[in-house]
C-alpha positions in Angstrom: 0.0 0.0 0.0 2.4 2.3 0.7 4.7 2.1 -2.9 0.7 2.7 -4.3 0.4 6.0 -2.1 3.9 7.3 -3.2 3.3 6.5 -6.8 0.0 8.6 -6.4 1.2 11.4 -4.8 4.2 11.9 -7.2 1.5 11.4 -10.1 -0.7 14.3 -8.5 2.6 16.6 -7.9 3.4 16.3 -11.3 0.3 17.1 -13.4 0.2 20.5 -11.1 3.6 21.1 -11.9 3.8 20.0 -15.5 0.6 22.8 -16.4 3.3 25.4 -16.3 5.5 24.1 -18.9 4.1 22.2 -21.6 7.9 21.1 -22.8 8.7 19.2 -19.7 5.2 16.9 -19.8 6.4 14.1 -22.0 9.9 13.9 -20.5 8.7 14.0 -16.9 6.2 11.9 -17.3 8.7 9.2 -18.5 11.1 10.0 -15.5 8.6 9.2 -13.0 7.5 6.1 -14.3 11.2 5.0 -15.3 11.9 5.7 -11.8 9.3 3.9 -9.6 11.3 1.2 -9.1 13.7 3.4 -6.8 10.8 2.2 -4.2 11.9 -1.0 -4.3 15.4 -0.9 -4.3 18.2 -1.1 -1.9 22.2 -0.4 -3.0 23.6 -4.3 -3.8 26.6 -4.2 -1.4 27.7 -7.7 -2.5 28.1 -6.3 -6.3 31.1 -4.0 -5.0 33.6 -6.5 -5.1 34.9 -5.9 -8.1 35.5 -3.7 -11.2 33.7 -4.4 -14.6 36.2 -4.3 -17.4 33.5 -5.7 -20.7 30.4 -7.2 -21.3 29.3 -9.1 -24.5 25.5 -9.5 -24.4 24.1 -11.8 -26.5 20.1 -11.9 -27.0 17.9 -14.0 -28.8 14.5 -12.0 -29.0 11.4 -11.9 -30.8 9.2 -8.8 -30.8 6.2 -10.9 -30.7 6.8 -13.1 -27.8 7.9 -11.7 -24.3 11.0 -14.4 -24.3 14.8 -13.7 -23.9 17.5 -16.3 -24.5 20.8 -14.9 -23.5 24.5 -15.3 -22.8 26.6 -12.8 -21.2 30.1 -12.7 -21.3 31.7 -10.3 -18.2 35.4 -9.4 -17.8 36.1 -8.1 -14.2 38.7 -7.1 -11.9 38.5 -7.9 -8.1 38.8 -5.1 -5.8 39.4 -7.9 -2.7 40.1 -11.1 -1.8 37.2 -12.8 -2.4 35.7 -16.4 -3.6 32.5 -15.1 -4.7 30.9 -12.7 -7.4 27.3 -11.5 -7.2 25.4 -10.4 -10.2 21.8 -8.7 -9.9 19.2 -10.3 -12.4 15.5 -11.5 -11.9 14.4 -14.5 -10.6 12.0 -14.4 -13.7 14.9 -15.5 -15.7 16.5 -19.1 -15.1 20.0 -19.7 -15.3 21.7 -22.5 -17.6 25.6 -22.8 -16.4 28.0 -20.2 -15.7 31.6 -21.1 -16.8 34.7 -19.8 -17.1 37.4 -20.4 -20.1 38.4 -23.9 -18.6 35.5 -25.1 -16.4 32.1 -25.2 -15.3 31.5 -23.0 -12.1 28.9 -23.7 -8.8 26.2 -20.7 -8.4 22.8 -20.1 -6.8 20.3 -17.7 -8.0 18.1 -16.5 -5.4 16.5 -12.7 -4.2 17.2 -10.8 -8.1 20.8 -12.3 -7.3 23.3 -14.3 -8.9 25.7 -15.4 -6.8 28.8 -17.7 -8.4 31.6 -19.1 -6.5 35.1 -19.7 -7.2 36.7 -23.0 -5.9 40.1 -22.0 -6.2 39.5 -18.9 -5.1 40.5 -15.0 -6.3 43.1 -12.6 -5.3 42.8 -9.2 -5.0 43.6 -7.3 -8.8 42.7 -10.6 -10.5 41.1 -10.0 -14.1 38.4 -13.4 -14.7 35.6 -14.1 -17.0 32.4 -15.4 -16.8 29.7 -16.8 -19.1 26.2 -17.1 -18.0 24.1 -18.9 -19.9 20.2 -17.9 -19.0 16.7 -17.9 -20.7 12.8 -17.0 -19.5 10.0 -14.5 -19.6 10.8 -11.5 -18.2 8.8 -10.0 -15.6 6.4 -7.6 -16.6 6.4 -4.5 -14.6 3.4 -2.4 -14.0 5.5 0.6 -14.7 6.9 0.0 -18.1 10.4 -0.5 -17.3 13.0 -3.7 -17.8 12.3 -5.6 -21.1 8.9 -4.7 -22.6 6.9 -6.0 -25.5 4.1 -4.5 -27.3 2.8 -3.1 -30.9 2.5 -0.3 -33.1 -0.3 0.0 -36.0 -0.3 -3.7 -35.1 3.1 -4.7 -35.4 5.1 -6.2 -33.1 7.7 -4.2 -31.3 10.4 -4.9 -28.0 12.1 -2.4 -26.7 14.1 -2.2 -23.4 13.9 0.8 -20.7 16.3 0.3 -17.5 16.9 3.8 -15.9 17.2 3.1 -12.7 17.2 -0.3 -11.6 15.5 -1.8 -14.7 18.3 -4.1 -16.2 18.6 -7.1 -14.2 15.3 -7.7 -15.7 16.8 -8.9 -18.8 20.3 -9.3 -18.1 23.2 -10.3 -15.7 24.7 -6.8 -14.5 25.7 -4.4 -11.6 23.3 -1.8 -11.3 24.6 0.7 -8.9 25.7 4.2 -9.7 29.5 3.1 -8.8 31.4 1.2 -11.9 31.2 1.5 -15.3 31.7 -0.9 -18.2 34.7 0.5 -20.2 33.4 -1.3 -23.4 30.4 -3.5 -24.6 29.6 -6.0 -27.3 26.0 -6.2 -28.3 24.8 -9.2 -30.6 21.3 -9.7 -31.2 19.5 -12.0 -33.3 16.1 -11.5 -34.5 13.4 -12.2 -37.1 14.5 -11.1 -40.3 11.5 -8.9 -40.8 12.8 -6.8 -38.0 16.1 -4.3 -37.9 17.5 -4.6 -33.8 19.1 -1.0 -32.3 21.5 -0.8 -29.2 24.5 1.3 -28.6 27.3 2.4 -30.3 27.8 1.6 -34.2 27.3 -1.5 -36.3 30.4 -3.7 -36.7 28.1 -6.3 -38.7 25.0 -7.5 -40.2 24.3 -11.2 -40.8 21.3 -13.1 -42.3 21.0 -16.8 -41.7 17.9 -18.3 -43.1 15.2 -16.7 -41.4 17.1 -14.8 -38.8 19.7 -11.7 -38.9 21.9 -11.1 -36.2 23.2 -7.8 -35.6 26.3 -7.1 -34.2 26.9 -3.4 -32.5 30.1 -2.1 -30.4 30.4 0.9 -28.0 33.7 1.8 -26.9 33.1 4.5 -24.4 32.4 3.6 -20.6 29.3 3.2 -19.9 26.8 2.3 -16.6 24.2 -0.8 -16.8 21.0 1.8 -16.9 22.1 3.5 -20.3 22.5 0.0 -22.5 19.4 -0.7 -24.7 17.8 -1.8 -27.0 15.0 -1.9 -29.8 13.8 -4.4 -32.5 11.0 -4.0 -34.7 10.1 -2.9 -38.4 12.6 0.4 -38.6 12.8 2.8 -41.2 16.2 3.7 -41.4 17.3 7.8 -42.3 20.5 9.7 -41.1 21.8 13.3 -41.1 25.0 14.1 -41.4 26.9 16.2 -38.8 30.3 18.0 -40.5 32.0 18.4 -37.4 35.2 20.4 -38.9 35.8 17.7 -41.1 35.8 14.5 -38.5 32.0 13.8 -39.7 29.8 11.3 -37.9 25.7 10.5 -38.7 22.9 11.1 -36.9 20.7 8.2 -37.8 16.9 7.9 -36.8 15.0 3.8 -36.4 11.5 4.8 -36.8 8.7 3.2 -37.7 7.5 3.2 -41.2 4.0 5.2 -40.5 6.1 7.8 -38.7 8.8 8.4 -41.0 7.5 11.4 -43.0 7.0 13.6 -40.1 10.3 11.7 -38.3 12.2 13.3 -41.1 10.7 16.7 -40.6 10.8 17.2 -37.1 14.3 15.9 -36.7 16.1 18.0 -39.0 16.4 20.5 -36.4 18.8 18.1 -34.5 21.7 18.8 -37.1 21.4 22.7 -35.9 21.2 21.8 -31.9 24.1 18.9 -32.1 26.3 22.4 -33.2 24.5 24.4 -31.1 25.9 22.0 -28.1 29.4 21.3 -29.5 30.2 25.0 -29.5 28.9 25.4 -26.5 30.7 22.4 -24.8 32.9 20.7 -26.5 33.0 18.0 -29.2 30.1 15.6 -29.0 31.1 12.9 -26.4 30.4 9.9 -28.7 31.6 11.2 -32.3 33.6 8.4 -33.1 30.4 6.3 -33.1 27.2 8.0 -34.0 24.3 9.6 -32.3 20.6 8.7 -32.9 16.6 8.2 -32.2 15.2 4.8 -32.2 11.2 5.1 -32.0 9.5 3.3 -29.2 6.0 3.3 -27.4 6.5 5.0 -24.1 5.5 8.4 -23.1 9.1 10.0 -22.7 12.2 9.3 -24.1 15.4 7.8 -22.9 19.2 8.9 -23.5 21.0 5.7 -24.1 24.2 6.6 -24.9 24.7 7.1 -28.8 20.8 5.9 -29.3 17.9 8.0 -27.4 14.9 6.1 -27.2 12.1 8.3 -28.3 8.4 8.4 -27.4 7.5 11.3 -29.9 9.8 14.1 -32.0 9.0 16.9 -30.3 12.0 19.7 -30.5 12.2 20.1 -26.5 12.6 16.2 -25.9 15.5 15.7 -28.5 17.0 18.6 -27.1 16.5 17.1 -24.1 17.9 13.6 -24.7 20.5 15.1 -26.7 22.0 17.2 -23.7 22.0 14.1 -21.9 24.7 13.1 -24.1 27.2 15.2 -22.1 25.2 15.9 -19.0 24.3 12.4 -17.8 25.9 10.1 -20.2 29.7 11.2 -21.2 29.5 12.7 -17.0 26.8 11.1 -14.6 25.6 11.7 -11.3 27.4 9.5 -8.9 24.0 9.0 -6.4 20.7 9.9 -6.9 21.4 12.9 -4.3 23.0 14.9 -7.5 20.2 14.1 -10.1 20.0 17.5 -11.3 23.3 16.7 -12.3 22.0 15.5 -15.0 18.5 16.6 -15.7 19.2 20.6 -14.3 21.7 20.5 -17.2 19.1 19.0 -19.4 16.7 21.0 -19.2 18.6 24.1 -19.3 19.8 23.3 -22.7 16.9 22.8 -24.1 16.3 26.2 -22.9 19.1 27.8 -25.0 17.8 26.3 -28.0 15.0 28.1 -27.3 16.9 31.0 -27.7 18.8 29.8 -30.4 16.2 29.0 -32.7 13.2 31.3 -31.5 14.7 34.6 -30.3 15.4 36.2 -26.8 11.7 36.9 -25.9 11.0 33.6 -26.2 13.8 32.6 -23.8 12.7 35.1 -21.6 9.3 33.4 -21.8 11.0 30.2 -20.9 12.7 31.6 -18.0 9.3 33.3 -16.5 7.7 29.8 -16.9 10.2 28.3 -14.8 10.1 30.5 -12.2 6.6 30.6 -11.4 6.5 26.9 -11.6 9.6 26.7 -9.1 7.8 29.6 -6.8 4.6 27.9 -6.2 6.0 26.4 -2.8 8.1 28.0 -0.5 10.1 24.8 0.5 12.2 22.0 -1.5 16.2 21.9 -2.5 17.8 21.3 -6.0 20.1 18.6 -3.9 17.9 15.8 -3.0 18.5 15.0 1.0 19.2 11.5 2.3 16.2 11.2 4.1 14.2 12.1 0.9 15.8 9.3 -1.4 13.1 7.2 -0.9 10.4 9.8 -2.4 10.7 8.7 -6.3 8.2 12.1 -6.6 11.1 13.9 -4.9 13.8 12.9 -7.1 12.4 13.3 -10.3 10.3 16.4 -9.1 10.1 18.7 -12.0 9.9 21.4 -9.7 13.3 20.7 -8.0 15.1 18.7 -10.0 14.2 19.7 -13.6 13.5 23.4 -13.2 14.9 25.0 -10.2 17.9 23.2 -11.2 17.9 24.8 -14.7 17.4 28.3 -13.3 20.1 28.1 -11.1 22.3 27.3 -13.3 21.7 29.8 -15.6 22.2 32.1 -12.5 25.3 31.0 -12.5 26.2 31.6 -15.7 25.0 35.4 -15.0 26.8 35.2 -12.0 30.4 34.2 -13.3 29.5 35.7 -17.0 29.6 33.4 -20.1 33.2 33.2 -20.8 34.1 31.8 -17.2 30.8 29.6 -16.7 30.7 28.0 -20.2 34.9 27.4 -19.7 34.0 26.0 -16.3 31.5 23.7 -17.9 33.9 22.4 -20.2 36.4 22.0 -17.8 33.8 19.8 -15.5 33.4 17.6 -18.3 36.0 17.0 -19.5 38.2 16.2 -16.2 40.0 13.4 -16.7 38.8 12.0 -13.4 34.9 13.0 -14.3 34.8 12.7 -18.1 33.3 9.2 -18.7 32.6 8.6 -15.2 30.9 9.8 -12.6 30.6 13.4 -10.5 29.0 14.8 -7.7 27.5 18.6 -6.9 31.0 19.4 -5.3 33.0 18.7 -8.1 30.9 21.0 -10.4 31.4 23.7 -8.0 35.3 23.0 -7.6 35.6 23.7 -11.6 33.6 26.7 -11.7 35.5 28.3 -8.9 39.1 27.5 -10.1 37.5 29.4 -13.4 36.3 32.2 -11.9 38.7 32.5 -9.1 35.2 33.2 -6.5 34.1 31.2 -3.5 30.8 30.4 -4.5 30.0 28.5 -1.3 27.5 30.8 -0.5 25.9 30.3 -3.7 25.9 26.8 -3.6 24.6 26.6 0.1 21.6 29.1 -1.0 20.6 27.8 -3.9 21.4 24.5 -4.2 21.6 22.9 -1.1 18.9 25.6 0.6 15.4 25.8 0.0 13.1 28.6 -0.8 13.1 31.7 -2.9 13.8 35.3 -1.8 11.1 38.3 -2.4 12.6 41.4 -3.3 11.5 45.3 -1.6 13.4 47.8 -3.8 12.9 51.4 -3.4 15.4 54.4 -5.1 15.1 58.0 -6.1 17.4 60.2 -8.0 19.4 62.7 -6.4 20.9 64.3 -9.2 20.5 64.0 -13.3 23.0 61.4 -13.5 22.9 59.4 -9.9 20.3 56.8 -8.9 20.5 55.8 -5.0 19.1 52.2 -5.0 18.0 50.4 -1.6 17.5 46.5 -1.5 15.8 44.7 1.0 14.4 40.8 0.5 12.5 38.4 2.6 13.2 34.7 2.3 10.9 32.2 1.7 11.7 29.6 3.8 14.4 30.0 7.1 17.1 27.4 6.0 18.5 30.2 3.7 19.1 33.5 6.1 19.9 35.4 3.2 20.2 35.1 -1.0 23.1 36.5 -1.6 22.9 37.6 -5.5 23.6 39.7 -8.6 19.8 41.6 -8.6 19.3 42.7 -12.3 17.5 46.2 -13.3 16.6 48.2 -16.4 16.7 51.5 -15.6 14.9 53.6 -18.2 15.1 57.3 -18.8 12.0 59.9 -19.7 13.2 60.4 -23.1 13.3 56.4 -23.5 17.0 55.8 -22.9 17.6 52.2 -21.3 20.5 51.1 -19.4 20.3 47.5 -17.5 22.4 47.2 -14.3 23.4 44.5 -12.0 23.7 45.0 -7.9 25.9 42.7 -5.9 23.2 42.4 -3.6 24.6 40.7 -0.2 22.7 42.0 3.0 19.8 43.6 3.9 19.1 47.6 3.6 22.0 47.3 0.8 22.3 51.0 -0.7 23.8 51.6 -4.0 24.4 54.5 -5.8 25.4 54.4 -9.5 25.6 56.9 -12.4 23.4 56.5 -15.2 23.5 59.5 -17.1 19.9 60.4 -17.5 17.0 61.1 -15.9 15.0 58.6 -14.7 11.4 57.5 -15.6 10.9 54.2 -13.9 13.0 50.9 -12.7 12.1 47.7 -13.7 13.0 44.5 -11.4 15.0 41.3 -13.0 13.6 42.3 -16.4 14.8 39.5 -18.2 13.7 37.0 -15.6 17.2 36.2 -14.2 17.0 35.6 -10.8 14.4 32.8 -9.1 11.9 35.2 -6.6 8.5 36.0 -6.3 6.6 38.4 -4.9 8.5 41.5 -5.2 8.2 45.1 -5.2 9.5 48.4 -6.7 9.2 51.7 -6.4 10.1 55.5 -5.3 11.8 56.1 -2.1 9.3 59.0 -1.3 11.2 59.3 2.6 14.2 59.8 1.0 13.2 62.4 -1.9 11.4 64.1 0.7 14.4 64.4 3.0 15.8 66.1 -0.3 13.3 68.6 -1.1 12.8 67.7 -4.3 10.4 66.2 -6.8 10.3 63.0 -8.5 10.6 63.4 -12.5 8.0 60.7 -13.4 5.3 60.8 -15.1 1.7 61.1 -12.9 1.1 57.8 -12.8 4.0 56.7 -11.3 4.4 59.6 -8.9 1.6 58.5 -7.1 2.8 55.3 -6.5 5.0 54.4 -3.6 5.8 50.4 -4.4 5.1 48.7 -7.6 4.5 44.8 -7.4 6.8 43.1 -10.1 3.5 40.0 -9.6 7.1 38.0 -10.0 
């Protein structure tokens, strides 16, 4: 009863939230039902024993029956003395024989484990492999994840979704967010009428009698909850990326009664896949490919090299395409540092809304976010330990998605673009980080050795912290040039005691001049006093939507132009007014 209250609550939480940004429906929607299984799921501590070097998976499948026949080949290292390996995988699926180059080997498969013992034993920094040998009906989980078979326009389809805990359903594997497979083999063998999709590129294609077996190879490191894959009756199409003369495709499995609008909508990817490598850095998986593989879920999924696509929508393959860098080339090393992963997401697919539609639409982006992070006064980008076991909190598009967007792109305002986008690509392309994993920390120790600031504070605040401030501004001109500027704010919720941040303005003059300034804002009662050349006809508060705050006001300092005798130049309207609501 209780995993059913969670899963309702979270579903409730996130049709409120999702209202306020139509973008984010389709790919929170899939994160929440990828991740239910986080209910049900505690850390293996008998799978960190050792270090996995290669897998080659081996699948026999058949779209139209919900049947795997497998073999998995691992190459490990042990990280102790030990005479026993543990693998997680379902008690759905039923073990043949496990064996090693030379003999047979004893094992017991109980609990989702595999457990396999070593007579002779294994010494600490010993490289082994193991074959297992295993067939049988996977389970079918109520919330679409593991190894899933269905249709489209009656046509049989199998795809596989793992993100989190999802793979032992079909496979022998370590799922924790601790060790990644440097490289992986996938050969699968289907129906001829069908074309199969995982990661990484094709090394071969082979038809024997009614079967073809495909053969694909990634060589980048990789976790157990980004291998996939698809079979059914693809349409193949690619796009070709230039890439300053080291090309690589784009290619897109989709099905055939999709393929006319496929190749329309995902033209624009070309365009973004730029967009992203000038931003940060070469795409992480060039020597390969990227691409979209169609499939029947309400989302997508960012396999590495392959998204897994549930429509073509421009915000999702943005989306699944930032995951590339954010996610899969540098993931999250615990579920505590999600936003990690989707903050960065999300965010990007923010500046294509810039790139592509203009700055007013950016701005409109931003304003969406905010009021959809504003609506409580409570929650942190960083997910607590004692929240871990809310799946609605992890994947809160609120939190997680959103508020960990806008605070990044507070940071980059913060630090400027030069330093933040050179911090970013510094972050990910550590050679401790890049292709592993990273943790909140570690961004921030790369974005201060950039900018040379302590942005502790900022971090505590707005990351670790909860809430929003609410701004009360007043100012008055003493002079034709001067503006005197007080700041005051109110915070939202007492864990942060005060936001310290860059508060944004556009000061604009009576004969329509316009001049935006930034304040170092850093206590309360802050006065400033800055030359602007002009007289004033109004202030207006974090024009562009900047800053994360809500319910803040603006307006003349009428104690303080009193003190000075003289009168405002405003127009009437405004002269009457002492404080101006931003409704922000």
């Amino acid at each position: 009863m209780k995993n059913a209250i969670l899963a309702i609550g979270f579903l409730c939480t996130f049709i409120a939230s999702a209202q306020s940004g139509t973008e984010l429906i389709d790919v929170v929607k899939g994160e929440y039902t990828k991740a239910a299984q986080l209910q049900d799921f505690e850390a293996n501590v008998n799978t960190a024993s050792y270090d996995l070097l290669y897998h080659k998976l081996q699948f026999e499948v058949d779209p139209a029956k919900n049947y795997i026949k497998g073999e998995v080949t691992t190459e490990f290292r042990t990280l102790e003395n030990t005479d026993k390996i543990v693998f997680d995988l379902s008690d759905n699926l039923e073990v043949a024989s496990v064996t090693t180059t030379d003999e047979e080997l004893a094992f017991t498969h109980e609990n989702n484990e595999l457990t396999i013992t070593f007579a002779k034993g294994l010494c600490e920094d010993a490289t082994e492999k193991v074959t297992i040998t295993y067939e049988g009906t996977p389970k079918v989980n109520k919330d679409g994840n593991g190894f899933i078979t269905t249709t489209h326009n009656n046509t049989p389809s199998l795809y596989t979704l793992s993100e989190p805990y999802g793979s032992r359903e079909w496979w022998p594997c370590k799922q924790d967010l601790n060790d990644k497979i440097d490289q992986i083999d996938v050969i699968i063998t289907a129906p001829k009428a069908y074309k199969s999709v995982s990661n990484g590129m094709i090394i071969s294609e082979q038809t024997n009698g009614d079967f073809v077996t495909t053969h694909w190879q990634h060589n980048y490191p990789i976790p157990s909850y980004l291998i996939g894959m698809a079979v059914t009756n693809y349409e193949v199409f690619s796009q070709t990326i230039e890439n300053n003369g080291e090309s690589f495709d784009i290619v897109n499995y989709v099905y055939p009664e999709s393929r006319e609008k496929a190749e329309e909508y995902t033209k624009v990817t070309v365009e973004m896949m730029n967009l992203f490598q000038d931003l940060f850095g070469d795409y992480p998986f060039k020597d390969e490919k990227y691409g979209h593989a169609e499939f029947a879920y309400g989302g997508g999924m960012e396999h590495s090299t392959i998204s897994f696509m549930g429509n073509f929508s421009r915000s999702l393959i943005a989306h699944e395409l930032a995951h590339q860098w954010f996610g899969n080339k540098v993931t999250c090393d615990s579920w505590n540092d999600i936003w990690l992963n989707e903050g960065f997401a999300t965010y990007l697919s923010g500046l294509v809304e810039d790139h592509f539609d203009g700055e007013q639409d950016f701005i409109n982006w931003k304003r969406g976010k905010i009021a959809d992070i504003t609506t409580s006064r409570n929650g942190s980008v960083y997910v607590e330990d004692e929240k871990l076991a809310n799946v609605g909190r992890i994947f809160s598009s609120r939190l997680t998605y959103n508020k960990g967007a806008m605070v990044i792109h507070m940071l980059r305002k913060k630090l400027g673009d030069d330093v933040f986008f050179q911090g970013i690509r510094n972050y990910l392309n550590d050679e401790e980080l890049a292709y592993g994993y990273a943790n909140t920390d570690q961004l921030k120790v790369h974005l201060e050795k950039e900018s040379g600031e302590n942005l502790t504070e900022f971090f505590n605040d707005w990351i670790y912290g909860e809430g929003y401030p609410s701004y009360d501004v007043a100012w008055y001109q003493s002079g034709k040039d001067d503006v005197n500027i007080r700041v005051n704010q109110a915070q939202s919720n007492r864990k942060v005691a005060y936001f310290e941040m860059n508060v944004p303005f556009l000061v604009v003059g009576i004969e329509g001049e316009k001049k935006l300034i930034t304040l170092d804002n850093t206590f309360n009662g802050q006065e400033f006093t800055l030359s602007v050349g002009f007289e004033i006809a109004d202030i207006v508060f974090d024009p562009q939507y900047d800053l994360i705050s809500r319910n803040n006001t603006i307006g003349i300092d009428i104690e303080a132009v009193a003190d000075l005798e003289i009168k405002p130049t405003l127009t009437d309207t405004t002269r009457k007014t002492t404080a101006i609501s931003t409704e922000k």
